[in-house]
PQR file of N, CA, C, O and H, with PARSE charges and radii, in Angstrom:
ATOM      1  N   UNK A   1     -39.650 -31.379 -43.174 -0.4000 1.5000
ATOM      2  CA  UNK A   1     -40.057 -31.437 -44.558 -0.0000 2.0000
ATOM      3  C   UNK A   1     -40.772 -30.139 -44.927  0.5500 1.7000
ATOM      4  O   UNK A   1     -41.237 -29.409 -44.052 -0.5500 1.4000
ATOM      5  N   UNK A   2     -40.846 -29.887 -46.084 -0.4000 1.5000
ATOM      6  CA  UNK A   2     -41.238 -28.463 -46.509 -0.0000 2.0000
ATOM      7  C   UNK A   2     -42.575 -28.589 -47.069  0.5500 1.7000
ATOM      8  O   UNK A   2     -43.258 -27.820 -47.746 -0.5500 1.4000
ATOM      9  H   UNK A   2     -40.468 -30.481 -46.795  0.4000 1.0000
ATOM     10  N   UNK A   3     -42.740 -29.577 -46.681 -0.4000 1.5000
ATOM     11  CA  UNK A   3     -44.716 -29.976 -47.766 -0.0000 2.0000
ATOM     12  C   UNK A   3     -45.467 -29.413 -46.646  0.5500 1.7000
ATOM     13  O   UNK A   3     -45.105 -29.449 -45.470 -0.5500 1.4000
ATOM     14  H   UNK A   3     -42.185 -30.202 -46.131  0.4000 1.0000
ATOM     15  N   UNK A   4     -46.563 -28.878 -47.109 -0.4000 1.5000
ATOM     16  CA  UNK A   4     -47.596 -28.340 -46.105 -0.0000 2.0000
ATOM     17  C   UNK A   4     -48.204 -29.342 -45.311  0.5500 1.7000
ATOM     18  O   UNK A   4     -48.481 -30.328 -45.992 -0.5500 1.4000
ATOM     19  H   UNK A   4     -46.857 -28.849 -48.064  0.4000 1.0000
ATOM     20  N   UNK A   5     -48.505 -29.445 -44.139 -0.4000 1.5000
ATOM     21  CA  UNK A   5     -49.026 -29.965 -43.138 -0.0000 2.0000
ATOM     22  C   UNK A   5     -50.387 -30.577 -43.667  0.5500 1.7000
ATOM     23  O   UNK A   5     -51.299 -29.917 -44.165 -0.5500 1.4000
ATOM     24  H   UNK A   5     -48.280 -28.643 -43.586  0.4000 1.0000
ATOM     25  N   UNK A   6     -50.369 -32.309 -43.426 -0.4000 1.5000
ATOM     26  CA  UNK A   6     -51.618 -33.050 -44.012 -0.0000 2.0000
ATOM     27  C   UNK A   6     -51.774 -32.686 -45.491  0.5500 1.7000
ATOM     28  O   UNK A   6     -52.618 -32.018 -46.089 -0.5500 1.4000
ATOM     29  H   UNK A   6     -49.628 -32.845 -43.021  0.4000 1.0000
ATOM     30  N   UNK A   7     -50.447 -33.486 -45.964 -0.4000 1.5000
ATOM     31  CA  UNK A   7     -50.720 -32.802 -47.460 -0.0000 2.0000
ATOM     32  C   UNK A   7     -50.977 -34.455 -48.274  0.5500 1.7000
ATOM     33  O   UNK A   7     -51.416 -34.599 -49.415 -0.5500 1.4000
ATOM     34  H   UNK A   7     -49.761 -34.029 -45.478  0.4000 1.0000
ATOM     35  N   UNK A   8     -50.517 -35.714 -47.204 -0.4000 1.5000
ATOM     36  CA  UNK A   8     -50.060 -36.725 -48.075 -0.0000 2.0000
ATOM     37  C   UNK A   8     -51.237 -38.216 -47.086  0.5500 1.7000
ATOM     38  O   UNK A   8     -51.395 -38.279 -45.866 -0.5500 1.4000
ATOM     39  H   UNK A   8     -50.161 -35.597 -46.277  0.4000 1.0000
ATOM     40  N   UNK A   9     -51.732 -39.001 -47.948 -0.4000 1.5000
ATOM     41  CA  UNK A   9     -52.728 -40.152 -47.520 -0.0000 2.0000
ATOM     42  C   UNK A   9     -51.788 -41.155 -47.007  0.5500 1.7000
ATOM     43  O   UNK A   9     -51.965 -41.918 -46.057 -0.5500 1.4000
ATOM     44  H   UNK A   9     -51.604 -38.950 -48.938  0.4000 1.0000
ATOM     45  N   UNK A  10     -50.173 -40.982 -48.209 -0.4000 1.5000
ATOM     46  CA  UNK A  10     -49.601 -41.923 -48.036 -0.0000 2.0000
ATOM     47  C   UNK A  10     -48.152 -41.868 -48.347  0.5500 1.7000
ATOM     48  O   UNK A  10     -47.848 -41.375 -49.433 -0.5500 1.4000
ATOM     49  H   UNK A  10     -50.030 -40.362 -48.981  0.4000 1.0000
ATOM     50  N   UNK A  11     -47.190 -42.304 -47.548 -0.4000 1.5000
ATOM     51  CA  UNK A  11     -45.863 -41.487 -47.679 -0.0000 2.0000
ATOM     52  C   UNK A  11     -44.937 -43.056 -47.524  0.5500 1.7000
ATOM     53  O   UNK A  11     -45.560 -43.886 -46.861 -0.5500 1.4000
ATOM     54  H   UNK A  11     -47.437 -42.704 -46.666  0.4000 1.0000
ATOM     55  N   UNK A  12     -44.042 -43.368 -47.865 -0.4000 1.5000
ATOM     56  CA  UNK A  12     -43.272 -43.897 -48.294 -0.0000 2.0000
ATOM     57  C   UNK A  12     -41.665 -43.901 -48.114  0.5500 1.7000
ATOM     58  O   UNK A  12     -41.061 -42.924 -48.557 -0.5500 1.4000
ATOM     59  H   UNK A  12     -43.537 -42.693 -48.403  0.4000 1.0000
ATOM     60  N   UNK A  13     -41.069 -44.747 -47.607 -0.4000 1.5000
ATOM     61  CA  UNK A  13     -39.760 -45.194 -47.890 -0.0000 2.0000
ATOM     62  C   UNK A  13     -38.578 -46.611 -48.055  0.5500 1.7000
ATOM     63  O   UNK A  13     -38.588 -47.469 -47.173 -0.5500 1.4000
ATOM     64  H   UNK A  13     -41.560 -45.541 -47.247  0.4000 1.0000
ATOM     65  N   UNK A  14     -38.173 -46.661 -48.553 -0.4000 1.5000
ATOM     66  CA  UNK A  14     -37.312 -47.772 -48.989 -0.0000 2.0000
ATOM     67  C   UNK A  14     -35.986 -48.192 -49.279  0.5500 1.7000
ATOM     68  O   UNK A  14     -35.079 -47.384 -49.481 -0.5500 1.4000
ATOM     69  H   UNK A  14     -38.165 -45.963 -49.269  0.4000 1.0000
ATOM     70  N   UNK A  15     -35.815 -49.594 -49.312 -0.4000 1.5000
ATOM     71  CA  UNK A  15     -34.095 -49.918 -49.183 -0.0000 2.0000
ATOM     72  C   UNK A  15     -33.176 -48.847 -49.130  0.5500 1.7000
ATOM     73  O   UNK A  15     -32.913 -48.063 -50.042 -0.5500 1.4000
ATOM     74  H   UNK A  15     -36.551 -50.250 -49.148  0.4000 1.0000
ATOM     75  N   UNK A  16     -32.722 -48.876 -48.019 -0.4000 1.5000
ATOM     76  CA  UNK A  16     -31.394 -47.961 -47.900 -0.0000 2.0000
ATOM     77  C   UNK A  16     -31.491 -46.556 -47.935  0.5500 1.7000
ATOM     78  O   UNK A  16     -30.562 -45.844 -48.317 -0.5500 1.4000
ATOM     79  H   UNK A  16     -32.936 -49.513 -47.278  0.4000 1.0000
ATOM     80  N   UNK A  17     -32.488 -46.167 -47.584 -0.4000 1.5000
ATOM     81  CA  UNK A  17     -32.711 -44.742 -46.883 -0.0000 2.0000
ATOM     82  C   UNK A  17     -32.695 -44.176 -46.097  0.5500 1.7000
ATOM     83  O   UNK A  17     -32.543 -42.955 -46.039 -0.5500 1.4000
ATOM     84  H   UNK A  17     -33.242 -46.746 -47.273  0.4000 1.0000
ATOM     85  N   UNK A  18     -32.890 -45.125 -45.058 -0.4000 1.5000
ATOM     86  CA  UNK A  18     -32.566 -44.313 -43.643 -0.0000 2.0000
ATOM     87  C   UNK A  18     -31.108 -43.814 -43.350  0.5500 1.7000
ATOM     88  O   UNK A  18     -30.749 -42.814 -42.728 -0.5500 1.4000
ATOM     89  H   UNK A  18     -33.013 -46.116 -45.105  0.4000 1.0000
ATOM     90  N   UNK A  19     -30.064 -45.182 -44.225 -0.4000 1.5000
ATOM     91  CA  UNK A  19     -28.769 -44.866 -44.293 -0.0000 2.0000
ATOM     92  C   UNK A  19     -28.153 -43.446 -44.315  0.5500 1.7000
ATOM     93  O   UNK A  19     -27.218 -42.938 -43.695 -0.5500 1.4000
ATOM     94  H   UNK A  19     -30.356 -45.994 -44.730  0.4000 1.0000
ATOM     95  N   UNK A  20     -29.153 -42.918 -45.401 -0.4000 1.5000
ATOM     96  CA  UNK A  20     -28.124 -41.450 -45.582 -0.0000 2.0000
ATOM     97  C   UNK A  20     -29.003 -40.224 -44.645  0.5500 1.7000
ATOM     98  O   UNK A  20     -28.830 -39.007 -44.720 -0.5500 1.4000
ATOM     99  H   UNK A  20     -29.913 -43.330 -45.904  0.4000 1.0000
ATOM    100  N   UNK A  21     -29.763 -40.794 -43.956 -0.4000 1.5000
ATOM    101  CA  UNK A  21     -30.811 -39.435 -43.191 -0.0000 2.0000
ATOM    102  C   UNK A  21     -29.330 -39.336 -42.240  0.5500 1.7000
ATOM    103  O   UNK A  21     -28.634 -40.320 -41.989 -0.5500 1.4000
ATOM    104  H   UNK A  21     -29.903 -41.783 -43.895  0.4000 1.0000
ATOM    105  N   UNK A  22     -28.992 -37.742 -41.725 -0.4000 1.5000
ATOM    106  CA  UNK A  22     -28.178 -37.200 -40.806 -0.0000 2.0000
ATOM    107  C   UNK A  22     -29.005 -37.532 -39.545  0.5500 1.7000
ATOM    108  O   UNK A  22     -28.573 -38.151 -38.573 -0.5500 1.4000
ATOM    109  H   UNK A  22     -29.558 -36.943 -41.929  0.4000 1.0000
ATOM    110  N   UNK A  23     -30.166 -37.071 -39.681 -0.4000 1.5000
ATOM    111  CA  UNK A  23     -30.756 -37.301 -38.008 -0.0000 2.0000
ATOM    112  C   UNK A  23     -32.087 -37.995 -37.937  0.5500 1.7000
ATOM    113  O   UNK A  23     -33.204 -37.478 -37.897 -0.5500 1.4000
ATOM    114  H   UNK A  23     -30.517 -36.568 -40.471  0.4000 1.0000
ATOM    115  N   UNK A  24     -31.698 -39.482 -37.929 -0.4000 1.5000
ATOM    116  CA  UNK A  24     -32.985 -40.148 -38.018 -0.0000 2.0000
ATOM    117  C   UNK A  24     -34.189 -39.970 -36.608  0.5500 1.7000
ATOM    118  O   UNK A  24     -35.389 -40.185 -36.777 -0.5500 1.4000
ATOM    119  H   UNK A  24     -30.791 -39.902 -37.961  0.4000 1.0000
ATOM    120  N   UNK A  25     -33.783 -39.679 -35.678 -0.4000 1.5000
ATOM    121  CA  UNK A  25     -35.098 -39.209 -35.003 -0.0000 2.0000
ATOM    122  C   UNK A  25     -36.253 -37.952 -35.369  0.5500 1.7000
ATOM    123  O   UNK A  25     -37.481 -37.931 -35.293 -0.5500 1.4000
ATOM    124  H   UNK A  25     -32.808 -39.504 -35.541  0.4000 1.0000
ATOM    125  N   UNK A  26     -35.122 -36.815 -35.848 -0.4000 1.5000
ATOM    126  CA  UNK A  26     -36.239 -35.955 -36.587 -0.0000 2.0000
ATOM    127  C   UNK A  26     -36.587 -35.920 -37.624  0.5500 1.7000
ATOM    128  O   UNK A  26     -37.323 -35.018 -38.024 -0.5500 1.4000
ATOM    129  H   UNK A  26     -34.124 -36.832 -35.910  0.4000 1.0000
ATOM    130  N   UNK A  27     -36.121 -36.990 -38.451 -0.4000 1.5000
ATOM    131  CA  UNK A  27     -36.999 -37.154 -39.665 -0.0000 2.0000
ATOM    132  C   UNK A  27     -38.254 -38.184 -39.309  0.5500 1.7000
ATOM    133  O   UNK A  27     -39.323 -38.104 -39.915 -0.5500 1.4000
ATOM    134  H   UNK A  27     -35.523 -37.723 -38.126  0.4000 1.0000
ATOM    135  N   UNK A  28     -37.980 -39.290 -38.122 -0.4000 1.5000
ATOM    136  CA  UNK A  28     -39.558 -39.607 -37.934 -0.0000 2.0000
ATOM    137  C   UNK A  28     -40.214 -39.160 -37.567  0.5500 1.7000
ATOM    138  O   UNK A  28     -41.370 -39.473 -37.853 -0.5500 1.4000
ATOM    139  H   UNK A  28     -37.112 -39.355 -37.629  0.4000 1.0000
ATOM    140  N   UNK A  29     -39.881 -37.839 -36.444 -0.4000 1.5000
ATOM    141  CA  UNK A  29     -40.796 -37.240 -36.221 -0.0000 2.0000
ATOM    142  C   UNK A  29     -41.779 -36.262 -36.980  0.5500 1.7000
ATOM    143  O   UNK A  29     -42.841 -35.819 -36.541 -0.5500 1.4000
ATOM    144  H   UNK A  29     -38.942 -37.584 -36.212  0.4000 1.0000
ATOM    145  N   UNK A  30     -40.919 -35.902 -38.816 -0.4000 1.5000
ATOM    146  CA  UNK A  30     -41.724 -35.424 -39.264 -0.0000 2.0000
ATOM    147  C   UNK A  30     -43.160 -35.958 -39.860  0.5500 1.7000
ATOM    148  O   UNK A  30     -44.264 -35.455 -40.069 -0.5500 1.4000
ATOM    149  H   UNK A  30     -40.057 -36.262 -39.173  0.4000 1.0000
ATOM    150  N   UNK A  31     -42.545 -37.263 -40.022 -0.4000 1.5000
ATOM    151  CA  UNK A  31     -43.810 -38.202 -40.660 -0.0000 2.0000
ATOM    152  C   UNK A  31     -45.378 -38.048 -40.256  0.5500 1.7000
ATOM    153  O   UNK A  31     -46.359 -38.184 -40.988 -0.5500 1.4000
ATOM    154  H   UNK A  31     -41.648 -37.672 -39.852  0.4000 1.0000
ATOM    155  N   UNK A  32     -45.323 -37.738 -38.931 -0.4000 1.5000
ATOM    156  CA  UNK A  32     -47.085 -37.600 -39.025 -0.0000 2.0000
ATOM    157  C   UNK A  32     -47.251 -36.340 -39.370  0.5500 1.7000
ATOM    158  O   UNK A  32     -48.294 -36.044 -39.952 -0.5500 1.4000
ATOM    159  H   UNK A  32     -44.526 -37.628 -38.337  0.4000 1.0000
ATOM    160  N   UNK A  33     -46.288 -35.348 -39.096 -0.4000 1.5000
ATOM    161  CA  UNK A  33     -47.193 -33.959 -39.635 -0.0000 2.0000
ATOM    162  C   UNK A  33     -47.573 -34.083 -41.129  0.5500 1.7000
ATOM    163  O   UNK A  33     -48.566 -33.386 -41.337 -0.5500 1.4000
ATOM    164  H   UNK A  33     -45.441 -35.589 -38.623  0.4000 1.0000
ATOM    165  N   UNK A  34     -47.131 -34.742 -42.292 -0.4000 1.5000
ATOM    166  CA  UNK A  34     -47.453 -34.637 -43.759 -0.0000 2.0000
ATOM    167  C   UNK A  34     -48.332 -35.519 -43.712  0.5500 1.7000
ATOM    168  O   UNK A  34     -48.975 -35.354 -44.748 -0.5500 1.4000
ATOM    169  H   UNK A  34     -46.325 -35.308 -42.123  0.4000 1.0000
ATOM    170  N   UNK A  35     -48.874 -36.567 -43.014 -0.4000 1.5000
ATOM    171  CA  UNK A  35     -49.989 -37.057 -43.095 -0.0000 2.0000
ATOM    172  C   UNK A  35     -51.396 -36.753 -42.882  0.5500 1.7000
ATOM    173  O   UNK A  35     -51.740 -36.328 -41.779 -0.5500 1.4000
ATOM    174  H   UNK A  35     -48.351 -36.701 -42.172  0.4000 1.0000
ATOM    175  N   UNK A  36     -52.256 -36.923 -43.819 -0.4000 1.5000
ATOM    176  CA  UNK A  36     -53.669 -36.562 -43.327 -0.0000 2.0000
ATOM    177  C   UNK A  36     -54.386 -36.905 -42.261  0.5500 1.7000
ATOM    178  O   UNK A  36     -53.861 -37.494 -41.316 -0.5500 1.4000
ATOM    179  H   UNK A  36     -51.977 -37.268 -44.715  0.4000 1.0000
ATOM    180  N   UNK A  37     -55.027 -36.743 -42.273 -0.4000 1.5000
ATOM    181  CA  UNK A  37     -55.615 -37.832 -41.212 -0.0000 2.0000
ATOM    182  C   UNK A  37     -56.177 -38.809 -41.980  0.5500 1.7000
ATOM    183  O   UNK A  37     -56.807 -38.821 -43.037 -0.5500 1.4000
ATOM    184  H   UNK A  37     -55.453 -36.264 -43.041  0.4000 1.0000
ATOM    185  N   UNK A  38     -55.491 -40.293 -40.559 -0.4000 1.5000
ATOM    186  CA  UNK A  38     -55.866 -41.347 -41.497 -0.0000 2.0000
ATOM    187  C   UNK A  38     -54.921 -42.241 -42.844  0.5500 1.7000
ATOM    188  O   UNK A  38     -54.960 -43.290 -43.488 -0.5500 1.4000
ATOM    189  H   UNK A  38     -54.979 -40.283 -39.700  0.4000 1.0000
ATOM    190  N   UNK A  39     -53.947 -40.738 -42.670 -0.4000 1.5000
ATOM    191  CA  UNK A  39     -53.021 -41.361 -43.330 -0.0000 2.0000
ATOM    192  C   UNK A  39     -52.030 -42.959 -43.419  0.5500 1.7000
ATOM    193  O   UNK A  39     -52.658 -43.858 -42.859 -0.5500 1.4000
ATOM    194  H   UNK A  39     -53.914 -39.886 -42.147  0.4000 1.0000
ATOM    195  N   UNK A  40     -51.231 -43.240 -43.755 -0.4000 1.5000
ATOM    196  CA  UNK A  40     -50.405 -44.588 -43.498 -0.0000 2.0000
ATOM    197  C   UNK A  40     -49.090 -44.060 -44.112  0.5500 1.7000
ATOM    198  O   UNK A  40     -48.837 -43.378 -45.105 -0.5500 1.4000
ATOM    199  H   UNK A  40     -50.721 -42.510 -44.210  0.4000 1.0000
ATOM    200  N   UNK A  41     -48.179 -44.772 -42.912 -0.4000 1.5000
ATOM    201  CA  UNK A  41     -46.581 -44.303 -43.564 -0.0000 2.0000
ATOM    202  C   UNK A  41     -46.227 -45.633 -43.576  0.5500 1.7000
ATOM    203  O   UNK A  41     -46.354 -46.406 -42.626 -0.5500 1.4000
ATOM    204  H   UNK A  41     -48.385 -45.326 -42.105  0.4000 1.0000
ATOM    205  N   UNK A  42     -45.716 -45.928 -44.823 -0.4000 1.5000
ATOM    206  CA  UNK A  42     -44.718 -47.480 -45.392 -0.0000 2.0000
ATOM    207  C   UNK A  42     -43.562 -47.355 -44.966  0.5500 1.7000
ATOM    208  O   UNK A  42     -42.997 -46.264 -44.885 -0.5500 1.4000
ATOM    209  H   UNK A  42     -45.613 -45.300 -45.594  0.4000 1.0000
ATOM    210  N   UNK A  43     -42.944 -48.685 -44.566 -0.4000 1.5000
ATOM    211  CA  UNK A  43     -41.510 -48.648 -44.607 -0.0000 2.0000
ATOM    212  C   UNK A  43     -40.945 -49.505 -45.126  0.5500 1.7000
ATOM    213  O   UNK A  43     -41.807 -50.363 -44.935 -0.5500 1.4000
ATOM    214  H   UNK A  43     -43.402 -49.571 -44.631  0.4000 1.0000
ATOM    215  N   UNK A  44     -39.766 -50.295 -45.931 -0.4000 1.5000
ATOM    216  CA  UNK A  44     -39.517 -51.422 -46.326 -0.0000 2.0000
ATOM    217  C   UNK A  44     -37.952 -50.829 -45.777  0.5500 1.7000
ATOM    218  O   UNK A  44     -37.481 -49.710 -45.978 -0.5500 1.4000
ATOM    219  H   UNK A  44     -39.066 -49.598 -46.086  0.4000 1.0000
ATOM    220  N   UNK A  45     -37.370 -51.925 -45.063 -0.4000 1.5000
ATOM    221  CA  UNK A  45     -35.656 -51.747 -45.087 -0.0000 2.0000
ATOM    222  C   UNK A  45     -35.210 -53.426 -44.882  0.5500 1.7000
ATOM    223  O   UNK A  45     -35.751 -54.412 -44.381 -0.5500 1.4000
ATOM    224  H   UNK A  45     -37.753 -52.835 -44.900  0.4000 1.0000
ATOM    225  N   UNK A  46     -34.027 -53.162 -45.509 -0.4000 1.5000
ATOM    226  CA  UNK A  46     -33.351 -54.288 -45.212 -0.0000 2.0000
ATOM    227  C   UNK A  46     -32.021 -54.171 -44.840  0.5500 1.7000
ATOM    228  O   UNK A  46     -31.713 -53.062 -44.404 -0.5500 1.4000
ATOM    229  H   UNK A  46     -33.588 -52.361 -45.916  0.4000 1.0000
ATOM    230  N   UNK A  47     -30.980 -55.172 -44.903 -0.4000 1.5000
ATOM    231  CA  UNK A  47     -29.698 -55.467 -44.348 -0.0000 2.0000
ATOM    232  C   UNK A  47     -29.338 -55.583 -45.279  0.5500 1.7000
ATOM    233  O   UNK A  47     -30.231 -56.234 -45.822 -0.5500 1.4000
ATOM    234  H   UNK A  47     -31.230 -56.073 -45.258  0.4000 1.0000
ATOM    235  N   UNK A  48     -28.040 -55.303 -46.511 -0.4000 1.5000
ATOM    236  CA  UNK A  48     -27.344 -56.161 -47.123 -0.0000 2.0000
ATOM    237  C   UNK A  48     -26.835 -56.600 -46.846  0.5500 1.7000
ATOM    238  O   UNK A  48     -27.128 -57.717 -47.272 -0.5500 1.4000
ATOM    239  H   UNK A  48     -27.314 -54.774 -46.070  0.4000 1.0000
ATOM    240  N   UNK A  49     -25.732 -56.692 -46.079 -0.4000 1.5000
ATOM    241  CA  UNK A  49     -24.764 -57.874 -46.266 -0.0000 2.0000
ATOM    242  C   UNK A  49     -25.529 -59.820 -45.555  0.5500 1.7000
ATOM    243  O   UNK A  49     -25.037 -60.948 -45.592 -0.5500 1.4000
ATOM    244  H   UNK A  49     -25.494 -55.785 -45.733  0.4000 1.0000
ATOM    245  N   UNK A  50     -26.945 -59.246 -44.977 -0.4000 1.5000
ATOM    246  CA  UNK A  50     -27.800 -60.509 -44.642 -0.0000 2.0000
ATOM    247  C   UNK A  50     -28.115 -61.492 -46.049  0.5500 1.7000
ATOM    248  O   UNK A  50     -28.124 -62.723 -46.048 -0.5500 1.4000
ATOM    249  H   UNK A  50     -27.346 -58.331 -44.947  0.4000 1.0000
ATOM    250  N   UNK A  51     -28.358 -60.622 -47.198 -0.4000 1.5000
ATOM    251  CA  UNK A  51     -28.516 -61.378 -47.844 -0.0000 2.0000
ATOM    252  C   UNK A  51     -26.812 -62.429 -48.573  0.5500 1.7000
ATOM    253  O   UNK A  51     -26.728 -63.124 -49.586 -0.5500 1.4000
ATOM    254  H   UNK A  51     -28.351 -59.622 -47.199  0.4000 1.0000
ATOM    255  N   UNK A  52     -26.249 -62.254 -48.020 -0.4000 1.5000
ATOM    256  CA  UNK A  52     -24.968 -63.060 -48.446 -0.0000 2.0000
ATOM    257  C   UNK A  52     -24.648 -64.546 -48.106  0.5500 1.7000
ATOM    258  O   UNK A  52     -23.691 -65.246 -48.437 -0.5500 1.4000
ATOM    259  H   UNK A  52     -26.318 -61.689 -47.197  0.4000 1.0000
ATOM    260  N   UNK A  53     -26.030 -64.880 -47.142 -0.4000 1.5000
ATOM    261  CA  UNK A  53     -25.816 -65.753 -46.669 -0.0000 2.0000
ATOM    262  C   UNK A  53     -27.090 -66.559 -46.991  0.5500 1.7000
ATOM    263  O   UNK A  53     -28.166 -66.011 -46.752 -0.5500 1.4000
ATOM    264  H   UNK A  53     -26.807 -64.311 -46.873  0.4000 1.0000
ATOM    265  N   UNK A  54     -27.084 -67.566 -47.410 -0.4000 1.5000
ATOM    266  CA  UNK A  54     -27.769 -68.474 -48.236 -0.0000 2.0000
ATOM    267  C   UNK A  54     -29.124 -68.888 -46.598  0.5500 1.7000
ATOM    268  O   UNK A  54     -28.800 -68.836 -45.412 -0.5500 1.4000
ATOM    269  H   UNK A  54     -26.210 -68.011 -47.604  0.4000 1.0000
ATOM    270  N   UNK A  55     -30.170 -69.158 -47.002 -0.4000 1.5000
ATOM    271  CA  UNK A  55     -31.095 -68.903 -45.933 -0.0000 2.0000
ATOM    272  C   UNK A  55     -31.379 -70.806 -45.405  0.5500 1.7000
ATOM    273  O   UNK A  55     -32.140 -71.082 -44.477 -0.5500 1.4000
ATOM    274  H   UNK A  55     -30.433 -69.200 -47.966  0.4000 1.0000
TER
END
């Protein structure tokens, strides 16, 4: 990522994003460098085709 180092409290991602990352190991590994210290990284993912099926 191109953000300066400990730039973010709180960083974020959601439905269907990891999908299009090319190389999901080094994009987690960027996650703590943009965090402050103390920071928190969110994640929300899901499955679609799970929801097709009545629970």
């Amino acid at each position: 990522m191109p953000e300066q180092k400990g730039s973010f409290d709180i960083t974020e991602t959601s439905n269907g994003t990891i999908t299009w990352l090319s190389n999901l190991e080094d994009w987690a590994r960027s996650i703590p460098s943009v965090l402050a210290d103390g920071g928190v990284f969110m994640i929300s993912e899901n499955h679609p085709p799970a929801f097709r099926f009545e629970q």
